[in-house]
C-alpha positions as CSV (number, residue, x, y, z in Angstrom):
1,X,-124.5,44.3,-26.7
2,X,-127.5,43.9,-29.6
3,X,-130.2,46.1,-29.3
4,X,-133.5,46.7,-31.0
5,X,-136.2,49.2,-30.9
6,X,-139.1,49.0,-28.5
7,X,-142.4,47.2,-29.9
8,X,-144.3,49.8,-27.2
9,X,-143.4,52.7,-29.9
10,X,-145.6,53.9,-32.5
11,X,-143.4,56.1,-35.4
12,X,-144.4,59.0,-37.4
13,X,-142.5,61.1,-39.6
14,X,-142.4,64.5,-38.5
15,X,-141.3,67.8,-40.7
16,X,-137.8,67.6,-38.5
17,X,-137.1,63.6,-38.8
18,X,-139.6,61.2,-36.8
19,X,-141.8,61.7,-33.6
20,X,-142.0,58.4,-31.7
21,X,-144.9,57.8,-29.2
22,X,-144.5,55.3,-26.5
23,X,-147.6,54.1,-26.4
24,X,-147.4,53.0,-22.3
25,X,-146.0,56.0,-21.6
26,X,-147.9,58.4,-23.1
27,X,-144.2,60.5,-24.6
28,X,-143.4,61.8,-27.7
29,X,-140.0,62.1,-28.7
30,X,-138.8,64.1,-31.8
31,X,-135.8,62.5,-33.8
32,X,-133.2,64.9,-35.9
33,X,-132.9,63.2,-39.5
34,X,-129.4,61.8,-38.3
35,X,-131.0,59.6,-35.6
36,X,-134.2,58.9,-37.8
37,X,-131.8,57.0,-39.7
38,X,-130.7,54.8,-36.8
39,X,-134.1,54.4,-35.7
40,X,-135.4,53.3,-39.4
41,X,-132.2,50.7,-39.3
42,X,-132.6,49.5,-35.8
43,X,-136.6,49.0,-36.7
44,X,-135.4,46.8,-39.5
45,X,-133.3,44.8,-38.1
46,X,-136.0,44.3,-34.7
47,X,-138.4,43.2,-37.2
48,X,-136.3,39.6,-37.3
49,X,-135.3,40.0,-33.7
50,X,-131.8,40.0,-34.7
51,X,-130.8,43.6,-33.5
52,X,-127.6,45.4,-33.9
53,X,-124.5,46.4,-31.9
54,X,-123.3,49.6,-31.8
55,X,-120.9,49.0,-33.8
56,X,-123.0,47.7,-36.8
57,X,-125.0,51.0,-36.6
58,X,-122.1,53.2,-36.7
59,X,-120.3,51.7,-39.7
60,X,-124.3,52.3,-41.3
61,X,-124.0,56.0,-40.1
62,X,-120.5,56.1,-41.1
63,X,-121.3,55.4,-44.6
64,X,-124.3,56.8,-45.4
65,X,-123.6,60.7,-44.0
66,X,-119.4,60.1,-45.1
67,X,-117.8,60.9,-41.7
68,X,-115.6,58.4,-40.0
69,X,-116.2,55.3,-37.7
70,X,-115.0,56.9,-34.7
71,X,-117.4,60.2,-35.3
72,X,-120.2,57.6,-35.6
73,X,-119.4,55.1,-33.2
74,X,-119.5,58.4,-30.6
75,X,-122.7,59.5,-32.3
76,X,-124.3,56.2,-32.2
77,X,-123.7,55.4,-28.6
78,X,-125.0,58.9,-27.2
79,X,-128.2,58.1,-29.2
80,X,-128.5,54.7,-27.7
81,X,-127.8,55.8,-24.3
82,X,-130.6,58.4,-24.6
83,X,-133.1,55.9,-26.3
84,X,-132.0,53.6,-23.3
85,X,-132.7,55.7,-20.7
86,X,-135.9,57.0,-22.4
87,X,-137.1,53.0,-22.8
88,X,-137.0,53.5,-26.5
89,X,-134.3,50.6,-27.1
90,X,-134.8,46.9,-26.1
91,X,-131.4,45.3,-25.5
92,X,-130.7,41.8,-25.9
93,X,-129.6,39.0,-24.1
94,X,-125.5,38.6,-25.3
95,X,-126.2,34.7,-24.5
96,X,-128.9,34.5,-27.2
97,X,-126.5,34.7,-29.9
């Protein structure tokens, strides 16, 4: 699975991490600084439509905060199934790539 963010969300950085405003919706979510990061890599990578796995984003969060794979790999895939669920995250077709 590749995912990337949503081009319906609108960022700003907030005092606690980010805010992100789906801009169908009408919601405002608040991001902690840990998934702020994810968000800020996932928006990079969605700006050349390549997306990442889960994996790829936990061996990111992994290195930049110092705690293992398997800490971040747990980390990264409760933030995606939120972001998901919330219609944050686009996923990609597996047979693109």
């Amino acid at each position: 699975m590749r995912v990337l963010s949503s081009p319906e969300i609108i960022t700003q950085p907030s005092d606690n991490g980010l805010c992100l405003l789906h801009a169908v919706r009408g919601e405002c979510h608040i991001l902690n600084n840990t998934a702020a990061f994810l968000w800020e890599i996932l928006e990079e990578y969605s700006q050349s439509n390549d997306g990442l796995t889960p994996e790829e984003l936990a061996k990111k969060l992994s290195e930049r905060y110092n705690i293992s794979y398997d800490n971040a790999l747990t980390d990264v895939e409760t933030f995606l199934s939120d972001a998901i669920s919330l219609g944050l995250i686009t996923i990609l077709n597996q047979e693109a790539h």
